[in-house]
C-alpha positions in Angstrom: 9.2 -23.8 5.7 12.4 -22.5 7.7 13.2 -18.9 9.0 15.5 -17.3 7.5 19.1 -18.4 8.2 21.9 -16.4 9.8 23.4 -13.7 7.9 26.6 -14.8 5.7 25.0 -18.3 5.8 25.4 -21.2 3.2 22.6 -21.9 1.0 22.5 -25.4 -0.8 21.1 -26.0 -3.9 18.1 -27.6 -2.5 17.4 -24.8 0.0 17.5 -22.6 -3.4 15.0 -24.7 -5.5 12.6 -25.6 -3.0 12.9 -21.6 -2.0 12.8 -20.8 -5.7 9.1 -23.4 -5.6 7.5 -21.6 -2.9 7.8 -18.1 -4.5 7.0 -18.8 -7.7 3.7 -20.4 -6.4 5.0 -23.8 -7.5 5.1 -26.1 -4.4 1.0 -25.5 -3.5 -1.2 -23.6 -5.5 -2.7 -20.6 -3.5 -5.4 -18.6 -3.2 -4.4 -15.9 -5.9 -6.8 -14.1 -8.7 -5.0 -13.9 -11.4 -3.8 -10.3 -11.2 -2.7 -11.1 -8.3 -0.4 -14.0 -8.9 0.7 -11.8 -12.5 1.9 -9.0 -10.3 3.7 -11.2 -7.8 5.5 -12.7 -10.6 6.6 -9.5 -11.8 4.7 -10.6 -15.5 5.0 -13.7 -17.3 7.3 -14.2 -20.2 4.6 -14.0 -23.5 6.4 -13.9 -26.6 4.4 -16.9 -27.4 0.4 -16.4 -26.9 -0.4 -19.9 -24.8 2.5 -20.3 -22.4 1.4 -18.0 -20.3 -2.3 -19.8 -20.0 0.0 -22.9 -18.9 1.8 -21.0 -16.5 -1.1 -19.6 -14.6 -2.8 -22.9 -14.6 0.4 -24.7 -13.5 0.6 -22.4 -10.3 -3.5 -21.6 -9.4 -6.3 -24.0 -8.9 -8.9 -23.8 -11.2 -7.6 -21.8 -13.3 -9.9 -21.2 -16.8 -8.6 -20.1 -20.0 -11.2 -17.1 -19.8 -9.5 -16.0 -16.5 -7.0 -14.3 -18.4 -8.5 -13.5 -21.5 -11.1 -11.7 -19.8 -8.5 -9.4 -18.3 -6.7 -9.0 -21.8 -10.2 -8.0 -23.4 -10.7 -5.8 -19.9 -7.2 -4.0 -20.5 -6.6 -5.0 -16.8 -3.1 -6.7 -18.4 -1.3 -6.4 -21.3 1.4 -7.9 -23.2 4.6 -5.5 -23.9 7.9 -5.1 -24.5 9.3 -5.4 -20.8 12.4 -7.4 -19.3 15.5 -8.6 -21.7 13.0 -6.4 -24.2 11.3 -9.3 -24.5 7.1 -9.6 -24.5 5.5 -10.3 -21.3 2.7 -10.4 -20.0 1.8 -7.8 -16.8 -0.4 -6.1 -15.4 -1.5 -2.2 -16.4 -0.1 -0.9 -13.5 2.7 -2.6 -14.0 2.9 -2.0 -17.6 2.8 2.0 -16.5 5.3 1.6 -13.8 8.2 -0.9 -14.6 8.4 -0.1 -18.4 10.1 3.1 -17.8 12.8 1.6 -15.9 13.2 -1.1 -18.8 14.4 1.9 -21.5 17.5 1.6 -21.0 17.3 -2.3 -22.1 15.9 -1.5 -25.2 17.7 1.3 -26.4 20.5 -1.5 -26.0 18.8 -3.7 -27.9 17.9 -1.0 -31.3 21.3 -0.3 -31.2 22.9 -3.7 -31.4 20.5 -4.7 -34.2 19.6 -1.6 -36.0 22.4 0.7 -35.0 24.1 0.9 -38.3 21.0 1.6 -40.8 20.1 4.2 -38.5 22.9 6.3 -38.3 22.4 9.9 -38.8 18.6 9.4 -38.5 16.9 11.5 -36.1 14.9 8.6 -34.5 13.1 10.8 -32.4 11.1 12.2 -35.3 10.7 8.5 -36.5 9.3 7.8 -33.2 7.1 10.3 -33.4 5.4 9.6 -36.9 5.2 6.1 -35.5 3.3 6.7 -32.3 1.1 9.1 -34.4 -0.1 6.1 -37.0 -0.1 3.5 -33.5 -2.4 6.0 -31.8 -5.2 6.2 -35.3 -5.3 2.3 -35.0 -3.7 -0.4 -33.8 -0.5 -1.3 -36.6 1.5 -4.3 -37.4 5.1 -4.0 -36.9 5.3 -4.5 -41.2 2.6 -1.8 -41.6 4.2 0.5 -39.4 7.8 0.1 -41.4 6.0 0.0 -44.5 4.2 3.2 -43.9 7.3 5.0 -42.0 8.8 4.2 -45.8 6.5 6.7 -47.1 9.0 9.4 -44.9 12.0 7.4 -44.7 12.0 6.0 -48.1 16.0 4.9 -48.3 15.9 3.2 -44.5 15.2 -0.7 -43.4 11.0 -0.7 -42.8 12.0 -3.3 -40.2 14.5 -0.8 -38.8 11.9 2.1 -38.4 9.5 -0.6 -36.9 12.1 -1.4 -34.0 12.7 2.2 -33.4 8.7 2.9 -32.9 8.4 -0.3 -30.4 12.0 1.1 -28.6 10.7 4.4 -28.2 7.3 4.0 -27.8 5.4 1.3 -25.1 3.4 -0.7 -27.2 0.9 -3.3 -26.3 0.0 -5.8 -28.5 -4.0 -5.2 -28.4 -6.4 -8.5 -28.6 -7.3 -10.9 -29.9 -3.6 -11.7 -29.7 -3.2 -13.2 -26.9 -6.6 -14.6 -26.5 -6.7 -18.5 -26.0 -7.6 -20.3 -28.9 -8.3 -16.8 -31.1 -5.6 -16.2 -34.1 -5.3 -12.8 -35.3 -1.9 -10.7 -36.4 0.0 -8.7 -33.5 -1.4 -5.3 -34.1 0.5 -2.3 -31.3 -1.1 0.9 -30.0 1.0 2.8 -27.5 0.2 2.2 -24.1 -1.0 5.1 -22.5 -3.7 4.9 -25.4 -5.1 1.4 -24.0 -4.6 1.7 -20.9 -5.8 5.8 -20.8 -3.2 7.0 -18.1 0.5 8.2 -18.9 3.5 5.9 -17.5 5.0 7.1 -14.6 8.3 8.5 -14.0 11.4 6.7 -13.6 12.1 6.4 -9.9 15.1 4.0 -10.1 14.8 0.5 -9.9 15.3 -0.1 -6.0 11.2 -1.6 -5.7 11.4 -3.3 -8.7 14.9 -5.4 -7.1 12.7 -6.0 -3.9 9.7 -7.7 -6.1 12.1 -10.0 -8.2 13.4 -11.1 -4.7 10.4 -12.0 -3.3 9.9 -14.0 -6.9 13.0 -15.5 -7.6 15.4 -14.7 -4.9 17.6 -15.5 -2.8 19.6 -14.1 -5.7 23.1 -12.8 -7.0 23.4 -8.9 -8.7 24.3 -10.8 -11.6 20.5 -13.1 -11.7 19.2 -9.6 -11.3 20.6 -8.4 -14.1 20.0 -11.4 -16.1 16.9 -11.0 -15.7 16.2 -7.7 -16.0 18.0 -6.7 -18.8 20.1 -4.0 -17.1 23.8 -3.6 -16.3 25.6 -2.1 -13.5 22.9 -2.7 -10.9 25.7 -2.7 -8.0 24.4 0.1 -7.1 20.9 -0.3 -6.3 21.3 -3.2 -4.3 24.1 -1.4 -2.0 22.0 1.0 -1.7 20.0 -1.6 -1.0 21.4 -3.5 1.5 19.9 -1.9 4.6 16.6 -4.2 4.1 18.2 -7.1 2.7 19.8 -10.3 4.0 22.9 -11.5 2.3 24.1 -15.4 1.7 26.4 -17.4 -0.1 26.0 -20.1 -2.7 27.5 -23.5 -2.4 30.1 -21.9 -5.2 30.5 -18.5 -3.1 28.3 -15.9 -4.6 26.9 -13.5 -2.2 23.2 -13.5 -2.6 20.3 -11.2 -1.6 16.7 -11.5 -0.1 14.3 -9.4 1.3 14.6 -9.4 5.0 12.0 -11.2 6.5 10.9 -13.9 3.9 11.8 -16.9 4.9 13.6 -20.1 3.2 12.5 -23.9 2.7 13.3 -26.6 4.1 15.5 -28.7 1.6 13.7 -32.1 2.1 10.5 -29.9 1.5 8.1 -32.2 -0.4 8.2 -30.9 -4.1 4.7 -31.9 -6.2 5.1 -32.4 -10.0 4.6 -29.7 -12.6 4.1 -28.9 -16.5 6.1 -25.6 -17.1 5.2 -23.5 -20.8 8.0 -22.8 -23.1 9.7 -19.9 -21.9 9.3 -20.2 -18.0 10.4 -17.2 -16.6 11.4 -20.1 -14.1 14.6 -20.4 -16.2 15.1 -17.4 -17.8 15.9 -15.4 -14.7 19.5 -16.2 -13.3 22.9 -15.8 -14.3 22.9 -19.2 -12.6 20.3 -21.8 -13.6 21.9 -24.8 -11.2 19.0 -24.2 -8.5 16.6 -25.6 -11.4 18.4 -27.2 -14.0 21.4 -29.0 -14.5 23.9 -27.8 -16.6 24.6 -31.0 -18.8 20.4 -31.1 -19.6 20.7 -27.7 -20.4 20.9 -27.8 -24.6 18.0 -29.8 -24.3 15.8 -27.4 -23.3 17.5 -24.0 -24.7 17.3 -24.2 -28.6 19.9 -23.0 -31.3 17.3 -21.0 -32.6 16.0 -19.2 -29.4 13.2 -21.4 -28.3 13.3 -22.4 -25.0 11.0 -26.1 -24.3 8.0 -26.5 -22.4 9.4 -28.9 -19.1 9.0 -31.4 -16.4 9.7 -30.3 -13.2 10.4 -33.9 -10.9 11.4 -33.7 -7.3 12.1 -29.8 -8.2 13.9 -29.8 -11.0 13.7 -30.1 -15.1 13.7 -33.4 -15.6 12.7 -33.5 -19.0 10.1 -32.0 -21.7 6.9 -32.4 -22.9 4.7 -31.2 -26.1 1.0 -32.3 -27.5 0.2 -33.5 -30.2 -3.2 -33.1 -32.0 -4.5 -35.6 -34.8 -7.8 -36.0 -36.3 -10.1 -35.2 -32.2 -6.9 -36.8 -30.4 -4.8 -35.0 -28.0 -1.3 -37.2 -26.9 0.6 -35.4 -23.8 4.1 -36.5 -25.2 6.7 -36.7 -22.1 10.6 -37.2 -22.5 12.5 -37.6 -19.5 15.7 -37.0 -19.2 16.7 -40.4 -17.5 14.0 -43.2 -16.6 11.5 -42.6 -14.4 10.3 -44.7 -11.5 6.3 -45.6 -11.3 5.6 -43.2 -8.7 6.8 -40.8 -10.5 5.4 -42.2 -13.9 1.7 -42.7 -12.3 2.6 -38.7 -10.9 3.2 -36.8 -14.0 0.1 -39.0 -15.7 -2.6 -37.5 -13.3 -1.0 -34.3 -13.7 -0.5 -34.8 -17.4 -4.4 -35.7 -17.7 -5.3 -32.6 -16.2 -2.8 -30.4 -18.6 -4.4 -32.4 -21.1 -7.9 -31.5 -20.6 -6.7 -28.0 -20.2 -5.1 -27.0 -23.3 -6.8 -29.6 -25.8 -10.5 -29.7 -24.3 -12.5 -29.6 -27.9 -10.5 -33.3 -28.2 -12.4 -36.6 -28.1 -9.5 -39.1 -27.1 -6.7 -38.9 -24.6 -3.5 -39.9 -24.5 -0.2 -40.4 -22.7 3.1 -41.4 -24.5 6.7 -41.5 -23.2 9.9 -41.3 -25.2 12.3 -43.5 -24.0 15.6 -41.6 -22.4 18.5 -41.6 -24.2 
C-alpha cells in the first residue's frame, strides 16, 4: 500500500487494478459480516440468484451460503431494482436510501422500452392499482400485467408490469434468492417488507463518495456508467473540495476520496473466481484497469450475459463454469492464453474450494481445463 500520490498525478494501469483489488475486498479477505461488506460494495449486481453467493465468498473468509440467506429471510437485504435498473442485491438501508436517487434511471429505462404503448396512459393511476395488488401479496411481474389487464384491457400486460416496478420499489421477496431454493420472483413494494418509507432524495453527492471508495480512482463518466445517471458533472464539482483528482495513462481526469490511499503496482495479487455479472466489470466507462479490450467478447455475451471469470495476476484471464453430472461436480476453467504451473496448481486450490462451495451435496471432484485458443 502507497499514500496517495500528488495531485494531477499519473496513474498506471497497474496502480488502478491493484487499487481497484484492495477496495473491492479482492487482494485479502477481511474481517467484514456480510452487511458490512454488501454496504461497502454499494450492493452486488443479482439479476441472477447465485452470483452473488460467489461474490461474497470470493471476497470474505468463511463465508456460508446461510450467511446471506439468513439476512434475505431476516429482510436485513433485499434484492431490487437499483443501478443501470438492474437487480441488486443491498442492504435495507440502502434499499430505502439510494433507490430514490436511482428514479431517474428507470424512468429512462420505461420509456425507451415501453414509451410508445403507453402513450396517453396516465401511468400514475397504473402505478397505483399496481402497488395496491403488490401490497395484498407478493405478485409476479405476469400476474401483475395480467391483472392490470382487468383495467387496462387494450395495453401490453408486460408494459403495465414495467410501469408498476418503475414507479414503485419492489423487492423480489424469498425464497428467490435463497441458495439452492427455486421459487418464481414474486414483488411487494418496499416500504411493505422492509416497514419504513424511503427517504427523500438528497442528491447524489454521498452516494459518488461510496462508489469511490469501491471502485474509484474513477472518471465522471465510470460514475455514470455505473450508476445509470447522466450529467453528473455537477455533483462531482461540487464535489471537488474533498476529492483528489488524477490522470489516466490516456488523460482522463479521475477522482478519489481524499485520504484513501493507492497500491503499490507490484502489489502481490492472489487468484480469484468472480460470479457472472461482477460488478467488478460492470462499473466503468473504461474496463482496461481489469480486462483487456481484445478478451472483452469473450466475457460480455450477444445476448446480455456477462461470464463468470478468472482473475490471474489481477486481471480476467479467462472463464470458468461447473458442470454437474450424475453426484459429480467438474470446475471447468478456460484461460485466455496458457497458463504456467504456478498459476495452474493456484487456481486448482482455489478452484477446489469454489468447488466445495457451490456443489457440496456432490460426491466426486473435478478440475478440467480447455485448451486456449
Amino acid at each position: 500500500m502507497k499514500d496517495q500520490a500528488a495531485s494531477g498525478s499519473v496513474l498506471s494501469r497497474h496502480v488502478l487494478n491493484r487499487t481497484l483489488l484492495q477496495r473491492q475486498l479482492l487482494l485479502s479477505r477481511p474481517d467484514l459480516s456480510v452487511p458490512e461488506a454488501i454496504r461497502h460494495l454499494v450492493g452486488l449486481q443479482a439479476q441472477a440468484s447465485n452470483p452473488p453467493y460467489i461474490g461474497l465468498w470470493t471476497r470474505l473468509e468463511d463465508f456460508r451460503h446461510e450467511d446471506l440467506s439468513q439476512l434475505l429471510l431476516e429482510r436485513q437485504v433485499v434484492r431490487i431494482a437499483m443501478m443501470r435498473s438492474t437487480l441488486h442485491l443491498v442492504t435495507a438501508h440502502d434499499c430505502l436510501g439510494l433507490r430514490p436517487l436511482l428514479q431517474p434511471v428507470l424512468d429512462r429505462g420505461l420509456k425507451g422500452s415501453y414509451g410508445r404503448k403507453l402513450a396517453g396512459l396516465n401511468i400514475g393511476a397504473i402505478a397505483a392499482a399496481g402497488r395496491t395488488l403488490a401490497e395484498q401479496e407478493p405478485r409476479t411481474f405476469s400476474e401483475l400485467g395480467s391483472l392490470l389487464g382487468n383495467q387496462w384491457p387494450d395495453t401490453d400486460p408486460a408494459a403495465l408490469a414495467a410501469v408498476v416496478r418503475t414507479l414503485v420499489p419492489l423487492v423480489q421477496v424469498p425464497p428467490r434468492g435463497i441458495w439452492g431454493v427455486g421459487g418464481l420472483a414474486a414483488h411487494t413494494p418496499a416500504e411493505t417488507w422492509l416497514g419504513k418509507p424511503l427517504q427523500a432524495s438528497t442528491g447524489p453527492d454521498e452516494m459518488l463518495l461510496r462508489y469511490l471508495t469501491a471502485f474509484g480512482p474513477a472518471t465522471v463518466q465510470d460514475m455514470q456508467v455505473w450508476s445509470g445517471l447522466t450529467r453528473l458533472r455537477e455533483a462531482v464539482d461540487r464535489l471537488r473540495p474533498r476529492l483528489m483528482t488524477y490522470r489516466d495513462e490516456h488523460g482522463s481526469e479521475l477522482f478519489d476520496v481524499s485520504g484513501l490511499p493507492l497500491m503499490d503496482p507490484d502489489s502481490l495479487t492472489p487468484l480469484r473466481f468472480l460470479p457472472e455479472f461482477d460488478n467488478m466489470l460492470l462499473s466503468y466507462a473504461d474496463r482496461s484497469r481489469i480486462i483487456a479490450e481484445e478478451h472483452r467478447s469473450r466475457v460480455f455475451t450477444v445476448n446480455g450475459i456477462i461470464r463468470a471469470t478468472v482473475l490471474v495476476d489481477g486481471f480476467v484471464s479467462g472463464t470458468w463454469k461447473v458442470e454437474r453430472s450424475r453426484g459429480s461436480a467438474t470446475l471447468v476453467i478456460e484461460p485466455f492464453k496458457p497458463l504456467s504451473t504456478e498459476y495452474r496448481t493456484a487456481l486448482a486450490e482455489e478452484g477446489s474450494r469454489l468447488l466445495r462451495f457451490i456443489a457440496e451435496d456432490a460426491e466426486t471432484y473435478d478440475i478440467r481445463y480447455v485448451k486456449p485458443e
